[in-house]
N, C-alpha and C positions, 0 to 999 in steps of 0.2 A: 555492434556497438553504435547503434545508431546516435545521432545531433537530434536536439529537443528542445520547446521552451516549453512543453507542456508537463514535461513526467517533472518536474522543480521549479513550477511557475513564476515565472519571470526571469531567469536566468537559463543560457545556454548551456544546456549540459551535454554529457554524452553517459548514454545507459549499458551498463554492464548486467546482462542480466545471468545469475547463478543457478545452479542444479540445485535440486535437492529441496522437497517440500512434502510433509508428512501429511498435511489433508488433502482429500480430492475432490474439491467443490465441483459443482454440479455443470455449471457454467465456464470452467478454465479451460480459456484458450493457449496457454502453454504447459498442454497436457507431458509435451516432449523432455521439459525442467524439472517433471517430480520424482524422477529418479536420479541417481547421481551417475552418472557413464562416462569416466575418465575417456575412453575414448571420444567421445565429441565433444570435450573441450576445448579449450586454451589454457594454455599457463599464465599463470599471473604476471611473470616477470613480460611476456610478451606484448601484456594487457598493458601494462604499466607502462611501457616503451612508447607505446602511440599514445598515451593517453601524455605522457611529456612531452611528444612531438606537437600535441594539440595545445597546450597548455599554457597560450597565448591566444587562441581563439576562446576555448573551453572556458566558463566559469565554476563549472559543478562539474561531479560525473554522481550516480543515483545509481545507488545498489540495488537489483530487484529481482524479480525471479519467476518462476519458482517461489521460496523464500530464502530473503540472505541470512537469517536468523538461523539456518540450521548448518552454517559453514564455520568450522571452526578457527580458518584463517579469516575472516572479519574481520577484526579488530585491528590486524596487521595491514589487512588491505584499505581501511580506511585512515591508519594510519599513513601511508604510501601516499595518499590522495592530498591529502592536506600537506604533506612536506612537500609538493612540488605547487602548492599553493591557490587550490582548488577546494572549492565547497563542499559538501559532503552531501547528497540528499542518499533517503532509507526508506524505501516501498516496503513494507511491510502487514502480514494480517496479526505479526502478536502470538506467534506458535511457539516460540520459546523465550519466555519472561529472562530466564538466567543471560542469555546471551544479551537480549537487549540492555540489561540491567548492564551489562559490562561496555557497550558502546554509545547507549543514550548520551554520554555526557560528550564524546565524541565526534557527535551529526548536527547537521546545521540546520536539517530540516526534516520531517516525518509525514510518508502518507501514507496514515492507515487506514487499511480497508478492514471494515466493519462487515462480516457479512449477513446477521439476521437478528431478531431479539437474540442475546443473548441464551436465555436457556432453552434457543431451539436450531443451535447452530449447527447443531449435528445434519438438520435438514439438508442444508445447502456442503455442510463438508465432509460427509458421512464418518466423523471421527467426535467419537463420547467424546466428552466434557472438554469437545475445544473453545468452546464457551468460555467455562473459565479461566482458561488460559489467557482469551483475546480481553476477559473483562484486566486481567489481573495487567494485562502488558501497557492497555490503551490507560489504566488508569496511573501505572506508571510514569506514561507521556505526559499526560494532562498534569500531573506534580510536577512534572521539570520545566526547564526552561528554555525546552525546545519547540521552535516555531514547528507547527504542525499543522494539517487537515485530515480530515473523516472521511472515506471515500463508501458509498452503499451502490453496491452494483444492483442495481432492482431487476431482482429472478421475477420471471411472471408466477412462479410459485409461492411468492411472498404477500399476502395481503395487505392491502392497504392500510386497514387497521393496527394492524400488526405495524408495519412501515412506522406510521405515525406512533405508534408506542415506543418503536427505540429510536426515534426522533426527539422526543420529547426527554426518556431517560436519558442519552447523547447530550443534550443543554443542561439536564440538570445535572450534571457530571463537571460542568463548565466548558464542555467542546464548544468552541467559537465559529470553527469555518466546516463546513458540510459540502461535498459535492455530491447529489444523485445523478451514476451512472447509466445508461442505458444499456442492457443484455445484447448481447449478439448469438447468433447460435454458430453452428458450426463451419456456417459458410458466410460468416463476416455481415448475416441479415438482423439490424435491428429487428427486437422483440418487442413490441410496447409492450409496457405496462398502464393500466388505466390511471394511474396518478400526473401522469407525465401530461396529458389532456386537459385535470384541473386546474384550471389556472386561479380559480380563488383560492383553493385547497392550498397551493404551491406560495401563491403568497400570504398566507396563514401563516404555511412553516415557516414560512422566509425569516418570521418576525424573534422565530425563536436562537435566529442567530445572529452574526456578526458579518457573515460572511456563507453565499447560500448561493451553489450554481448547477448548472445542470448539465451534465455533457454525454 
């Protein structure tokens, strides 16, 4: 449960990250989360204990994963977070609409990660029609009144073209803030991608948002 100000930008948090995530993107480095293995977990009452003991330092703690979207005490444990008087942030790709539909109105902040156009998501998370799942979740966000970000982890697989296509659907959706990510492969070595080089390209896109960074 590492301390952060980057997984909930601008505030302090501490990240719980959960088991259990039904795509297997191409690129995940916490390959170890996408099963659910009670034994190497924690318990939650345990989790919660430190997380009260910090909760004079702590501003936020940030659900993530894996995906928190596929745990059905969520809503419980976000509930726990906010009675001891702590922010909420939700790392999320948008794998189960139902469950966020039940805590969206509950989180204080959302970053969702985007991972391809849309109808070719399967590429990067070898699971049919996660597509539409991620469109039907992120378009949920964007309706509520939760402060959020877009996160695009740029696969060297993904073209530029392409990029710039659900860059531009992303704005006309009304996404405001965009961060492009950079790939690592196995051994923590940045992967360029040739977009990252552009820099007229990069402030192009820039213009199509509010908020546009690059990490």
């Amino acid at each position: 449960m590492p301390t952060t100000t980057v997984d909930y930008p601008g505030y302090i948090s501490a990240v719980v990250f959960l088991q259990g995530c039904p795509w297997q993107c191409v690129y995940c480095h916490n390959r170890h989360l996408q099963s659910i293995l009670p034994s190497e977990s924690l318990p939650w009452e345990d989790v919660l204990k430190l997380l009260e003991l910090r909760a004079g330092f702590l501003e936020a703690v940030v659900f993530s994963g894996g995906e928190p979207l596929v745990q059905e005490m969520l809503p419980q444990a976000i509930a726990d977070v906010k009675r001891i008087g702590l922010l909420v942030g939700l790392h999320t790709a948008g794998a189960n609409p139902k469950m966020l539909a039940r805590v969206i109105r509950s989180v204080n902040w959302i970053g969702f990660d985007v991972k391809h156009a849309f109808d070719d998501y399967h590429l990067i998370t070898n699971v049919k029609d996660s597509g539409k799942l991620a469109l039907e979740s992120l378009s949920m966000v964007i309706e509520s009144d939760v402060d959020f970000e877009v996160r695009i982890t740029v696969h060297e697989s993904i073209e530029t073209d392409s990029l710039l296509d659900t860059l531009k659907v992303l704005s006309g959706m009304g996404v405001k803030t965009v961060a492009l990510q950079k790939c690592r492969d196995k051994d923590e070595f940045v992967v360029e991608h040739p977009v990252f080089s552009d820099r007229l390209l990069l402030e192009e896109v820039s213009k199509y948002f509010d908020g546009f960074y690059i990490r």
